[in-house]
KOLKE-726959 format. One record per atom (N, C-alpha, C, O, CB): x negated, y negated, z negated; residue in one letter. Coordinates in pm, whole numbers, plus 50000, padded with zeros to 5 digits. Glycine has a CB too. Layout:
# residues N
XYZA...
This chain:
# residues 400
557302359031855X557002357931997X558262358132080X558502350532174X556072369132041X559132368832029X560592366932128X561132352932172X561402347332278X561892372732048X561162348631971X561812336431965X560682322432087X561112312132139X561892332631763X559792325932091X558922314532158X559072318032317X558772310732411X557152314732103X559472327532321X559662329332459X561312325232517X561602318032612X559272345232484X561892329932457X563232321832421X563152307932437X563782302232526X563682323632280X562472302432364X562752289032374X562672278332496X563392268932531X562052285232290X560972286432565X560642285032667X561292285332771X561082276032848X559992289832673X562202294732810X562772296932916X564852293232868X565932297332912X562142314432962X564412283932763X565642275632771X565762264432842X564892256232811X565982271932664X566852258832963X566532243832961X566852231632839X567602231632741X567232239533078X565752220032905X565902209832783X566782210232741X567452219032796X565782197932790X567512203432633X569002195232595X569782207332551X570812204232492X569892186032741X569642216932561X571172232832524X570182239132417X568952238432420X571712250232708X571002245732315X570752252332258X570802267632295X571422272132392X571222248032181X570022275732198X569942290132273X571342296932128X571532298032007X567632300132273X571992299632277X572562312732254X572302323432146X571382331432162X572342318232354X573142324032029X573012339331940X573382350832056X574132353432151X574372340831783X572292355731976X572602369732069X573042383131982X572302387531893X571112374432157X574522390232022X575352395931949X574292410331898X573392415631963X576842398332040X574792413831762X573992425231670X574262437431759X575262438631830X574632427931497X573512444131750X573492461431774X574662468231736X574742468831613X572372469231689X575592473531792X576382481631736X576092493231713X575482497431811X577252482031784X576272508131566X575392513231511X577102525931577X578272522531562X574572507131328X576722537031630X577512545831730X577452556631658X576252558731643X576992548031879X578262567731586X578132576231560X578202588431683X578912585431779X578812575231466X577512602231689X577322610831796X578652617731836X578802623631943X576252620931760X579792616231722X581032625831790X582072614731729X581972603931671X581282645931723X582922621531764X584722613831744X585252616231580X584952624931498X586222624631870X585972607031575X587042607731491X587632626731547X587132637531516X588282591531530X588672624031624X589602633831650X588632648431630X589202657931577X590312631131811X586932650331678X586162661931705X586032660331541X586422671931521X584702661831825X585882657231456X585612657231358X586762662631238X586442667831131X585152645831358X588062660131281X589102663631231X589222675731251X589412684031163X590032657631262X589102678531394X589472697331422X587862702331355X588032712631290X589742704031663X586602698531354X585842703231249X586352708331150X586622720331145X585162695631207X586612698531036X586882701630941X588252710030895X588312715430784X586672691930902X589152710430975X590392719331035X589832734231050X590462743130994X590952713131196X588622737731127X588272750731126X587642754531058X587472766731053X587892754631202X586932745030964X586232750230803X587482755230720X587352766730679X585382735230699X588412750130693X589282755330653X590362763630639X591052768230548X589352752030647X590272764130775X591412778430825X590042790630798X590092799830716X592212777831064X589022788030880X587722798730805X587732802130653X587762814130627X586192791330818X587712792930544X587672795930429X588622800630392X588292809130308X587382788730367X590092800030408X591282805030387X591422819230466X592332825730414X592282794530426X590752826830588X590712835230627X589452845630563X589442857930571X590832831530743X588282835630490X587312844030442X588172856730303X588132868930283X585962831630376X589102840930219X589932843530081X590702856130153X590242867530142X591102828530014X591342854630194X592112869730245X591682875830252X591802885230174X592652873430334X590742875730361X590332890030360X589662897830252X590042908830213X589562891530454X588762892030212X587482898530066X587902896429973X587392902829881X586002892830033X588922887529937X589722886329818X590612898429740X591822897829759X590592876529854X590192907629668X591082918729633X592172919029482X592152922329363X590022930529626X593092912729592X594362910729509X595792912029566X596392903329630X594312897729458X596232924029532X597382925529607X598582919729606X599442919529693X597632934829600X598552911829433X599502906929460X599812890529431X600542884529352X600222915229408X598662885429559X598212872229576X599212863929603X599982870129676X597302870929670X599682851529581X600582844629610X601392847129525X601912836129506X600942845129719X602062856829434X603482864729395X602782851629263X601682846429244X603762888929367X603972850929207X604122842529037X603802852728927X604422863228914X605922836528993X602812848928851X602102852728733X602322843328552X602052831528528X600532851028797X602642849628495X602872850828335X601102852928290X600192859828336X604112867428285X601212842828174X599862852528108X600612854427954X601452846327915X597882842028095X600322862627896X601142866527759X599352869927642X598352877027648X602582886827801X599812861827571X598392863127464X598672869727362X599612867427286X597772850227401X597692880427350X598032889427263X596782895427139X595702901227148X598542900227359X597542890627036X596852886626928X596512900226826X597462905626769X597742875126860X595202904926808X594732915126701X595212914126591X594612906126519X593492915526673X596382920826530X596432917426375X595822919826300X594862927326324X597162919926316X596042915026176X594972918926058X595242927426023X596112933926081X594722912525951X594472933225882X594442946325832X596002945225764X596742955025774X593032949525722X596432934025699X597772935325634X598572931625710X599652933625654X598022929125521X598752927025811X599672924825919X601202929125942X602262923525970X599062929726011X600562947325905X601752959825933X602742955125839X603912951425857X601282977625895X601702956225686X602542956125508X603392941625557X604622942725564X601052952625310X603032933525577X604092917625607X605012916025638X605872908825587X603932909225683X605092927125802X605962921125933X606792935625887X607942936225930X605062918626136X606492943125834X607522959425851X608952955925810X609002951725695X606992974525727X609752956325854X611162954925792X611822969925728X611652981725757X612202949025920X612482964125650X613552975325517X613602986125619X613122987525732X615632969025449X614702996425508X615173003825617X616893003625660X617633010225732X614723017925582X617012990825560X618242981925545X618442978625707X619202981625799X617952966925435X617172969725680X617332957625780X616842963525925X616912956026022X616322943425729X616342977125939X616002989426100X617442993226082X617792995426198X614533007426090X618202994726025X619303003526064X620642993226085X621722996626134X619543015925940X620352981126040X621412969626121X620792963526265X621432958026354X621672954526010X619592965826262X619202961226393X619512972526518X619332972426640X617612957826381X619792977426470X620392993026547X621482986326616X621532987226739X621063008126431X622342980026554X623662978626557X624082968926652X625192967626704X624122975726436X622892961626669X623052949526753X622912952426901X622262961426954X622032939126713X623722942226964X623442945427117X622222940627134X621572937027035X624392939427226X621642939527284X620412932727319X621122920927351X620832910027301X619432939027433X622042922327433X622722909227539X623842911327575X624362922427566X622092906027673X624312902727615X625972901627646X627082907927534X626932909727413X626282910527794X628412910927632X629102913927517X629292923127409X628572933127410X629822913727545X630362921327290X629832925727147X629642939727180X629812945527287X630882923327010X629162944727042X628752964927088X630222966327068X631002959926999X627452979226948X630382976627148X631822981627159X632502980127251X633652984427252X632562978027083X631762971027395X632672961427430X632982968427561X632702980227540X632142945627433X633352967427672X633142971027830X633342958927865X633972950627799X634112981927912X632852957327963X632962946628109X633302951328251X632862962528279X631572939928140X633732947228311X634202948028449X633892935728554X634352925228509X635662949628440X633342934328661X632622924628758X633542927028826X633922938628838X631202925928818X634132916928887X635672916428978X634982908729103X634442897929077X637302905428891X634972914029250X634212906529357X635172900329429X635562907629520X633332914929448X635722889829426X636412878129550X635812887429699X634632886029733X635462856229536X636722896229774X636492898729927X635782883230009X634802880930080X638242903230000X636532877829971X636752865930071X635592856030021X635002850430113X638432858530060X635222853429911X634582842329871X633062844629813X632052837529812X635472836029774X633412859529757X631882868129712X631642866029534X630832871729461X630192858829812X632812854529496X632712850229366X632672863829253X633542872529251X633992840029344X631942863529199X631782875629075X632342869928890X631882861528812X629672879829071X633522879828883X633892874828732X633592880728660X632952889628716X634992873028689X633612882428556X633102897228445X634762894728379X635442884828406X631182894528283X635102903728307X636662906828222X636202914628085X635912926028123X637932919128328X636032913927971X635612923127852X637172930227864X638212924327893X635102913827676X637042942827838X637742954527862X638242956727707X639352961427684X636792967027935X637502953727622X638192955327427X637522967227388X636392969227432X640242958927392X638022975227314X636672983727187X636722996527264X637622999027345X637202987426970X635573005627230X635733015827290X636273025227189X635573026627089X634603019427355X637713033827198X638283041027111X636913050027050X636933049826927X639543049127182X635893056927098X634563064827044X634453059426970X634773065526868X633373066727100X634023046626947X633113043126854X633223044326708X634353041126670X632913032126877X632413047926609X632773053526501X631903039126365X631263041426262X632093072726512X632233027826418X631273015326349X632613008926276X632522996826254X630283002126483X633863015526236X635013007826201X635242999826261X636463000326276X635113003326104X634792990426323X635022976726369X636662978426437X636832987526519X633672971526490X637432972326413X638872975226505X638632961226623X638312949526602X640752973226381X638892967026723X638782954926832X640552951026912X640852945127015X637462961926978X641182956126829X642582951426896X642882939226850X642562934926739X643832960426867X643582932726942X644202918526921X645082915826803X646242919726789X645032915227036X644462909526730X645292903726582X646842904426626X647332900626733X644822884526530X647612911426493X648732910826512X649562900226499X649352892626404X649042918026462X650762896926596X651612889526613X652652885626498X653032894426420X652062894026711X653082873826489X653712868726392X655452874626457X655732871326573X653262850526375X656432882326381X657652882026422X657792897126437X658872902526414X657912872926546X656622904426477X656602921326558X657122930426463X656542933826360X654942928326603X658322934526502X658882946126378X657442956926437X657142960826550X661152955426409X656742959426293X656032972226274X656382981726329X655772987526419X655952976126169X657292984326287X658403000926309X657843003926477X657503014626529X660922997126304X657882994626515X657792993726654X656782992226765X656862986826876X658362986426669X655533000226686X654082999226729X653983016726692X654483024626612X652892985826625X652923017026814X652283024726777X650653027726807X650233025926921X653003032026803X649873031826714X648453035126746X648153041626889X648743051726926X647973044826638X647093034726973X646573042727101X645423041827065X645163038526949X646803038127250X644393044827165X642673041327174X642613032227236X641773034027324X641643050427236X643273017927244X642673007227251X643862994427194X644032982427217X642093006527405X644563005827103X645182992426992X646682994826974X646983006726984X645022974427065X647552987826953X649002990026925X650062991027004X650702980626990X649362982426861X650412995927055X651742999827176X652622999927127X652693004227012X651883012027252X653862994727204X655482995127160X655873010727148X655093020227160X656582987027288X657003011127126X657573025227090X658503024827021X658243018226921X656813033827030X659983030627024X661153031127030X661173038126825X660373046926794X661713041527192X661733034826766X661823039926638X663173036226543X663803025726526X660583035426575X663283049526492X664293041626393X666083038226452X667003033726384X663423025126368X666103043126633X667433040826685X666903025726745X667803020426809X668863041426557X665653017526739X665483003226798X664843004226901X663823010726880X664852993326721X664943000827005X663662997227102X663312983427123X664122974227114X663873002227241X662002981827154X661772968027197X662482958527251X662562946827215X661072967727262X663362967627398X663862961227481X665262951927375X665592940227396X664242972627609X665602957027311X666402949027230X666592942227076X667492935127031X667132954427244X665362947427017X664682938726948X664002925727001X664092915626931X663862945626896X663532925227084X662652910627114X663612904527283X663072896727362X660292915927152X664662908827300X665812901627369X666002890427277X666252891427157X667202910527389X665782874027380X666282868927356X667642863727280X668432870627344X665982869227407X668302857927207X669462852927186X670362844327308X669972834627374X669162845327076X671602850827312X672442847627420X673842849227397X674162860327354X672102854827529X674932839327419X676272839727411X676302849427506X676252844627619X677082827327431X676402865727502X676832875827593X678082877427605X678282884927701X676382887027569X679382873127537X680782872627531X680632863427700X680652867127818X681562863527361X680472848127618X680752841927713X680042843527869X680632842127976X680652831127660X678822846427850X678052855728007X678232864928075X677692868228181X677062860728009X679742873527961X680432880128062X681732879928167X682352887228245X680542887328011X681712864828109X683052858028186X682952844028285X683802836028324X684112853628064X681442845228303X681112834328399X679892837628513X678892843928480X680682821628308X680002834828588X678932835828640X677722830428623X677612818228606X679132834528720X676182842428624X674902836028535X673622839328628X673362849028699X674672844328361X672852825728598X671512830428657X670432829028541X670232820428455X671072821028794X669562845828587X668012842328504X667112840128585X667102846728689X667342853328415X665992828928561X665032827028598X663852835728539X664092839028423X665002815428590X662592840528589X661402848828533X660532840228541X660462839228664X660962861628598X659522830228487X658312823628517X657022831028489X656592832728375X658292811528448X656342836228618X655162845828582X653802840628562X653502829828512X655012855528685X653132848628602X651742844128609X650992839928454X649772839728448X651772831128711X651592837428369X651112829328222X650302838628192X650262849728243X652202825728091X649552834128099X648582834227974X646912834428052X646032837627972X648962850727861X646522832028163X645742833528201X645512809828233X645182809428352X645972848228315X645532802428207X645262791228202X646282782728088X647512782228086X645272787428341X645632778628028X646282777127864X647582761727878X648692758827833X644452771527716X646382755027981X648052743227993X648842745628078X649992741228065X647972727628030X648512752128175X650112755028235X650992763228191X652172762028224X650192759428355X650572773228107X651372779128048X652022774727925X653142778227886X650892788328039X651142765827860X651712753027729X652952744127861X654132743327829X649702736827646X652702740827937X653602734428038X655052743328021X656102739727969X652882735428205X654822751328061X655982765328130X656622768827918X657702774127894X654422788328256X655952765627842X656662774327682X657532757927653X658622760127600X654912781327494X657402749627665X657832739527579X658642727027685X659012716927625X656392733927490X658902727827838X659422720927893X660192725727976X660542717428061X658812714427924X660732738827992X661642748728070X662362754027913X661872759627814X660632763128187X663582749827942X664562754227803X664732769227798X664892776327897X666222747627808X664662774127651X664742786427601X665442797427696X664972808727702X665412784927475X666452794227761X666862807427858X666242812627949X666612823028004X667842806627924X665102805527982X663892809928086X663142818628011X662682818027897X662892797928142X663102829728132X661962840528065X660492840428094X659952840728204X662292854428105X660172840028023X658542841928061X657602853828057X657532861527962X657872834127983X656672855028199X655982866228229X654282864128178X653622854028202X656212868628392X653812875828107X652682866028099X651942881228150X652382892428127X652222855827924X650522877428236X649432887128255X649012890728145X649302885028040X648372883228326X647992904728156X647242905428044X645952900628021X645222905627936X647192915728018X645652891828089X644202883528095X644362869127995X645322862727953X643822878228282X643232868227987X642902849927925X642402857727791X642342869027744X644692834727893X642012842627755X641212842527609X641852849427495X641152856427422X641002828027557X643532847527464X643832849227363X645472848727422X646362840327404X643152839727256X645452860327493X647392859427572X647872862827406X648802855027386X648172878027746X647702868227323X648592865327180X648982855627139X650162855227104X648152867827076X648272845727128X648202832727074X649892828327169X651012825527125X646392822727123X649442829427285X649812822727399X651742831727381X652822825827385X648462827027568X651592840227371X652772850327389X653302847227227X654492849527202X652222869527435X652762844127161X653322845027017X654082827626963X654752825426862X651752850326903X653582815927094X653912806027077X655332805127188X656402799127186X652672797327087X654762813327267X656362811427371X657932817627326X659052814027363X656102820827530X657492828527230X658542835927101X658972825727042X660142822027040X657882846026980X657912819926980X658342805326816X659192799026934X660312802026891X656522789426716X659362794527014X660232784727147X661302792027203X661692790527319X659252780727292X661832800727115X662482811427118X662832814527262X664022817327278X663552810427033X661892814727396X661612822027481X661502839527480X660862847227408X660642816027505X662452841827597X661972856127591X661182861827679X661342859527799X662892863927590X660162870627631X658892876227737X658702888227767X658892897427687X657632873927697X658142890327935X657952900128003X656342905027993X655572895427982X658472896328135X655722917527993X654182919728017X654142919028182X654892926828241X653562936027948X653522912528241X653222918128369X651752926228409X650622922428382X653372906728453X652072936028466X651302950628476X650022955028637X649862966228687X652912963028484X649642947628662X648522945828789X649152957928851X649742965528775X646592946928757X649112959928947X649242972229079X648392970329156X647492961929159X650472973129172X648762980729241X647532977329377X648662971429481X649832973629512X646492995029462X647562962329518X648552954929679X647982960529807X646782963129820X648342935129710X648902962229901X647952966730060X646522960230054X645772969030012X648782959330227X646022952030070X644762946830084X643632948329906X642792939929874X645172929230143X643852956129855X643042956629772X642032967429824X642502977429878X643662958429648X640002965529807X640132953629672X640072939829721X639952930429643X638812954429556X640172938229848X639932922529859X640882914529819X640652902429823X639712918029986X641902918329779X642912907729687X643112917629561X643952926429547X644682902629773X641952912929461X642392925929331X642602917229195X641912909229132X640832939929293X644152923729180X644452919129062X644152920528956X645012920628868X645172919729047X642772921928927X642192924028796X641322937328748X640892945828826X643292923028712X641132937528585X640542947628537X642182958928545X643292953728557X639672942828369X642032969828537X642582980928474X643992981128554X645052985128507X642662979428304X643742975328704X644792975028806X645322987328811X644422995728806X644382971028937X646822993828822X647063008128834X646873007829010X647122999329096X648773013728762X646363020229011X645923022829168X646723037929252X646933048929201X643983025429162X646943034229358X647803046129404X646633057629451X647073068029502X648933041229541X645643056529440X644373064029435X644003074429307X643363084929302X643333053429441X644673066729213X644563077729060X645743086029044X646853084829096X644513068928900X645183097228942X646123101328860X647153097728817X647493086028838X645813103028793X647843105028754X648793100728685X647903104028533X648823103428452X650333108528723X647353105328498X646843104028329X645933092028350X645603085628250X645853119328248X645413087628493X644613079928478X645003066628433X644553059028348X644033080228574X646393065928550X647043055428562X647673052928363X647183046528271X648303058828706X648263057028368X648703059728225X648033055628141X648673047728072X648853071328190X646703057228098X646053053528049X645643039028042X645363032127943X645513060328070X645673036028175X645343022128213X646493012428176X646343000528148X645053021328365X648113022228184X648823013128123X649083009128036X649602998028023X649413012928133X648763017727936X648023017027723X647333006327740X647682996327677X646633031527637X646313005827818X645582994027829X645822980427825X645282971527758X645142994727912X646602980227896X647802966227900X648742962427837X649112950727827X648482965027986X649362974427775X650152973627663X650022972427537X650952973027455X650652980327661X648722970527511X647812969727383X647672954027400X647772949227287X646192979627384X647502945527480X647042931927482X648092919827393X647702909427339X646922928527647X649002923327397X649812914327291X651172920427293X651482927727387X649892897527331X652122917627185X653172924127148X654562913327150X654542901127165X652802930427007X655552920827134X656892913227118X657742912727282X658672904827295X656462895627053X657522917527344X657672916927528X659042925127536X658782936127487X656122926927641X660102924927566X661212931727575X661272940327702X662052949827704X662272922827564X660382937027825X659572951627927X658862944728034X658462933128019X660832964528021X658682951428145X657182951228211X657942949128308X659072953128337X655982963728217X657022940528369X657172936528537X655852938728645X654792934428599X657502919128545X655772944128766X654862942528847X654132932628850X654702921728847X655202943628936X652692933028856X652022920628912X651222923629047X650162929629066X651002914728802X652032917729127X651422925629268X651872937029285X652772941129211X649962928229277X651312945729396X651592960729363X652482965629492X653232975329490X652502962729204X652252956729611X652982961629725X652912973029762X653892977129823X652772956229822X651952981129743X651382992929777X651843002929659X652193014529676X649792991229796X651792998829585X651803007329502X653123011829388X653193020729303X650743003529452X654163000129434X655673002529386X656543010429473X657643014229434X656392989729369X655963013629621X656783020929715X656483035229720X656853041929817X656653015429848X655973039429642X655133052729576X655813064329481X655393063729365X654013046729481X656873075829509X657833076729414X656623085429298X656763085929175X659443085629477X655893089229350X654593102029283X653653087729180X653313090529065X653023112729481X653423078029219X652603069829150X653423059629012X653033053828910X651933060829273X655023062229098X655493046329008X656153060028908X656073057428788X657033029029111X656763073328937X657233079528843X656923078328701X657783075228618X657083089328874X655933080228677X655153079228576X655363071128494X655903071728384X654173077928601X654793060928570X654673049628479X655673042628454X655353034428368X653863041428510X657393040828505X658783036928511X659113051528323X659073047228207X659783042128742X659323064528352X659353072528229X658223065628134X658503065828014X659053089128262X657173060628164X656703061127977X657143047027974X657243045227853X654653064227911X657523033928040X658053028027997X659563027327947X659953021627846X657693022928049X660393035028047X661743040227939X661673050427799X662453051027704X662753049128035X660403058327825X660293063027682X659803056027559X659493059427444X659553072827685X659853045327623X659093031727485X659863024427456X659693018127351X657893020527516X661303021627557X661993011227483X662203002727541X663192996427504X661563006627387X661292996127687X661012987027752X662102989227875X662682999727901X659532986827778X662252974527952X663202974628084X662082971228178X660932967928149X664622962728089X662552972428275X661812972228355X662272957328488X663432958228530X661812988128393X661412945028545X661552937028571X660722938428755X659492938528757X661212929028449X661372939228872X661072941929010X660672925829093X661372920729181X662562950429079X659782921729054X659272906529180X660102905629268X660432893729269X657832906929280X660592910529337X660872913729474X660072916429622X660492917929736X661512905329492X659092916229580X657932916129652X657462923529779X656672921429872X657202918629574X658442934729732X657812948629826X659482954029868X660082961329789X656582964329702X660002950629975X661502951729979X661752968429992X662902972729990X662182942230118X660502978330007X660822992330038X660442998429823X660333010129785X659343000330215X660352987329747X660112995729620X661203007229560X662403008229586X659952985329511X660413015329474X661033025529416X661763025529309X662643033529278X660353032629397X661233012829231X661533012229135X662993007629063X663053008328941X660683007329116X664013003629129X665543005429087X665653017729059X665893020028940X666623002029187X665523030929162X665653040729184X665293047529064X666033053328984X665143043129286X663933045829063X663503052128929X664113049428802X664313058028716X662233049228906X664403037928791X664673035428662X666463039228657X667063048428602X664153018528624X666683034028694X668343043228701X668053057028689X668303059228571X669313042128860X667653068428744X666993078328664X666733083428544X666893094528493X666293077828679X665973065328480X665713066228339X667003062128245X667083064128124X664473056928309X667813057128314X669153050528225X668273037728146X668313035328025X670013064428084X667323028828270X666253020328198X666833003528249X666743000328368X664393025428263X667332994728156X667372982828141X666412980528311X665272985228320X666712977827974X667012973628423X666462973328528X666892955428603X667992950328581X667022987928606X665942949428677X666652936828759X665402937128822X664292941128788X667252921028680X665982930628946X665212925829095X665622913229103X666802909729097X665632933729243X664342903429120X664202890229194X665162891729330X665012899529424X662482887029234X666162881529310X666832881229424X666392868229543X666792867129659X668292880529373X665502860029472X665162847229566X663662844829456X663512846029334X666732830829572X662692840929573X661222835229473X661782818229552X662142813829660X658832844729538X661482812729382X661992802029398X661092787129492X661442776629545X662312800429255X659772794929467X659102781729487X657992789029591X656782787229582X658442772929327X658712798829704X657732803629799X657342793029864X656112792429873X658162813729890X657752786729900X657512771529923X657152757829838X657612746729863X658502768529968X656452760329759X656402748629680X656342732229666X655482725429610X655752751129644X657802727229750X658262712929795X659202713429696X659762723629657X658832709729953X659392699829645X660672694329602X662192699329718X663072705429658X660332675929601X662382697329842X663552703629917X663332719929883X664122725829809X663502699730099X662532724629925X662662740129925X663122746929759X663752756929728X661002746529979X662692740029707X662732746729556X664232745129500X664892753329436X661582738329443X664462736429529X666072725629550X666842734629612X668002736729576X666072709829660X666142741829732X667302750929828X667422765129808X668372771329856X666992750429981X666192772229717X666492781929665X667102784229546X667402795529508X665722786329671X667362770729461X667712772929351X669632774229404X670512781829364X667032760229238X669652764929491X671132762129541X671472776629614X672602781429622X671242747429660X670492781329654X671142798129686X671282809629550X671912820229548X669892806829808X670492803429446X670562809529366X672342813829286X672802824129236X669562802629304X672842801229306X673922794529233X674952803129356X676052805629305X673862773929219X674862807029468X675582812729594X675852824129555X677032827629552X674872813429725X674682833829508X674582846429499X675352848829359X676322856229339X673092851029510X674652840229264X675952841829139X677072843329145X677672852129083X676192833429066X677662833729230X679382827929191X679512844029307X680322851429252X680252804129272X679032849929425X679552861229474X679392869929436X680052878729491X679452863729558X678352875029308X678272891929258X678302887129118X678472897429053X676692903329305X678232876829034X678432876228918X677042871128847X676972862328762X678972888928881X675952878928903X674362876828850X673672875128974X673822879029090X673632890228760X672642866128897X671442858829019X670242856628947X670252848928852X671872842429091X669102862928985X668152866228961X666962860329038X666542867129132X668312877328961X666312847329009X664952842929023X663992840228988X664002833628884X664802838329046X662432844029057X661382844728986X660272829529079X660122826229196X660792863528993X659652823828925X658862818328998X657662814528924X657532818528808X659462808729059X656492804928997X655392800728939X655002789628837X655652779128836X654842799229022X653952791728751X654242777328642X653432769128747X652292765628715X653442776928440X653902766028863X653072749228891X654042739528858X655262741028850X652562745029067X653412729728840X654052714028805X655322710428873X656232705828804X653042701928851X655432711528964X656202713929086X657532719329035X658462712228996X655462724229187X657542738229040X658252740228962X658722733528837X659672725728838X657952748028953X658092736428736X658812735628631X659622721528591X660472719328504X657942739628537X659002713028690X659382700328694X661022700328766X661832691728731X658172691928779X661442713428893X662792710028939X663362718428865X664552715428848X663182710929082X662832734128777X663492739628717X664062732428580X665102736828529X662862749828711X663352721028520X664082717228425X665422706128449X666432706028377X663092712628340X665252699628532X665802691628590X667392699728635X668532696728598X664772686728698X666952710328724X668212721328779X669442723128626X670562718628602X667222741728826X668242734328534X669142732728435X670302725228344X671422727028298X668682734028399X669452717428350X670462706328304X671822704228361X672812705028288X669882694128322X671902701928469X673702702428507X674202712328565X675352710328604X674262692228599X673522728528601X674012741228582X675492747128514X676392753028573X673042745528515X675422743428375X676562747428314X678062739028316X679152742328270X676102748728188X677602725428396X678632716128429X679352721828569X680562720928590X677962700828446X678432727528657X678742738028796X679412753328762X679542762028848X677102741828881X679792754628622X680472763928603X679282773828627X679722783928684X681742764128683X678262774428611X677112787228575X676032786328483X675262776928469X676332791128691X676072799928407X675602796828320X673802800728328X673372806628428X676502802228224X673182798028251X671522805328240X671172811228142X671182805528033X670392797128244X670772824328155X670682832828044X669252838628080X668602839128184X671962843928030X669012843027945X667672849627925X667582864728027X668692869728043X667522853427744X666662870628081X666482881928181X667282889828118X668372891628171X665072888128212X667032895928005X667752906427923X669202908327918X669712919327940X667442904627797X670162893527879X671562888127927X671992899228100X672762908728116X671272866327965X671252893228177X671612893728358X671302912428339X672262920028357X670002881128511X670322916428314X670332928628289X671542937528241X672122945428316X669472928928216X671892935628103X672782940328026X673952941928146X674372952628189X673062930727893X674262931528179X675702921928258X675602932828355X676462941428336X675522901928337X674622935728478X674622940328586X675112951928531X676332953728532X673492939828664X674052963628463X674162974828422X676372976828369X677262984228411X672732975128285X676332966928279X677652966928275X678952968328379X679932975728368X677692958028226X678702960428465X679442959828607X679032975328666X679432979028777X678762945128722X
């Protein structure tokens, strides 16, 4: 009927018009529908909280399955009483039993190192934890501590002139001579392979008591018939935020403490003709702190070697006292580390010689260095001065 009525009230000749579909309207919005379902869910997530009884919801969970054994289970898994009393023996973690560690904190950077400290004299497991002995070390000239072998004077010998370099001392007493000290070694294995085999034998070398294997390292700079210094951590004004290590001597301890700590260091490798500061601004201007430790190194045999570091130190003083093999850095060569500067301390070096006879400089194994120190050497003895091992400039001074 629509359609006939439609048609009717079309005029002749035109066709009728489609007429557009129903559009089918839902009762709410997109957007009302979103925050709907938005408050179903903040609801269900507020129902879970609350009635949910678990305190410690959200936190990360382990499940660990744990299995009934059988009746023979025990008889299977029981171990000897072999094999309970070596498991005794074992650590859980980290380093070996016996061992100590020390966590060293960077002030400045927050960096954390660990240092293994070596055996604990207590321990009653035999195990010896001192550093394999050195190829060359007169025996005579050790002695047992609680944490391994120490120099010590025997027999009419001391170290200090047993493991002195070789040196024309006739002729070094009729010319004017400089020794160089290169410190810092045994703590990074190629620069110090740098500093043993490309700086000629009259250079002395200082080595820390840190790194993997300073024996190895100290026992190859000997074969290069180099002669070597121990250098001994101190405390500097700013420690601990600039701390030189495990078993630093501190102007805060004892004197048995300190002492002890210096066994410590003196146990790390052998053949060293004496000890030099490492750091220690604070703690070389100290006549109550450095006493000590200046006597047990003249009672061992050892000389004693001054950075220059700390211009108010005690330690000439002391050791003259001891009637102890003694020298002070008279110029650090590479406080500046440029090709000119290194060039200009070495050329003051050569100043101070030709006016007191001996000249005394200490410096670092960078590339830098050792690159003008070898170079220097070389036409040194054409300038009418000679280069001698630390021990040489020592002898010489004391002589004068």
């Amino acid at each position: 009927m629509a359609e006939t009525a439609d048609d009717l009230s079309t005029p002749l000749g035109q066709e009728t018009a489609a007429r557009p579909a129903r559009r089918f309207r839902l009762p709410f919005t997109a957007m009302q529908a979103l925050a709907v379902l938005l408050g179903l869910f903040l609801a269900a997530f507020a129902g879970f909280a609350l009635f949910n009884d678990d305190p410690l919801g959200g936190e990360p969970k382990a499940r660990i399955v744990l299995r009934q054994p059988g009746p023979d289970a025990g008889k299977a898994s029981a171990p000897s009483t072999a094999e309970t009393k070596a498991s005794t023996k074992q650590p859980a973690a980290g380093p070996a039993a016996g061992q100590q560690t020390v966590t060293i904190i960077d002030g400045s950077s927050g960096k954390r190192q660990e240092f293994v400290l070596g055996g604990d004299p207590a321990a009653k497991d035999g195990n010896d934890q001192s550093p394999v002995p050195m190829a060359g070390i007169d025996q005579r000239l050790l002695e047992k501590s609680r944490y391994g072998m120490i120099p010590v004077m025997a027999d009419g010998l001391k170290p200090f002139t047993v493991y002195a370099a070789e040196a024309d001392r006739a002729k070094a007493a009729k010319m004017p001579v400089v020794a160089i000290v290169v410190g810092g070694l045994g703590v990074g294995a190629a620069k110090t392979a740098d500093a043993i085999m490309k700086l000629p034998p009259a250079v002395t070398l200082a080595f820390t008591p840190y790194g993997a294997d300073p024996s190895r390292l100290a026992e190859r700079a000997r074969a290069q018939r180099h002669e070597i210094l121990l250098q001994v951590p101190m405390e500097p004004f700013d420690y601990p935020d600039n701390d030189p290590g495990p078993q630093t001597l501190l102007s805060t301890l004892g004197a048995e403490q300190n002492l002890d700590r210096l066994h410590w260091h003196l146990s790390r490798f052998q053949g060293y003709a004496g000890i030099a500061n490492f750091m220690g601004a604070r703690f070389v201007v100290s006549d109550n702190v450095m006493q000590p430790i200046v006597r047990e190194a003249a009672k061992r045999g050892l000389g004693y070697f001054d950075d220059g570091s700390a211009p108010r130190s005690v330690a000439a003083a002391l050791a003259a006292g001891q009637a102890m093999p003694f020298a002070r850095a008279d110029v650090t060569i590479d406080a500046v580390p440029t090709t000119l500067e290194i060039d200009r301390a070495l050329s003051k070096l050569e100043t101070i010689a030709r006016e007191r006879g001996t000249a005394v400089g200490i410096a670092s194994a960078l590339p830098i260095s050792i690159e003008r120190l070898s170079a220097w050497s070389k036409a040194l003895e054409a300038r009418g001065i000679m280069l001698v091992p630390l021990t040489t400039a020592m002898l010489k001074s004391k002589s004068n």
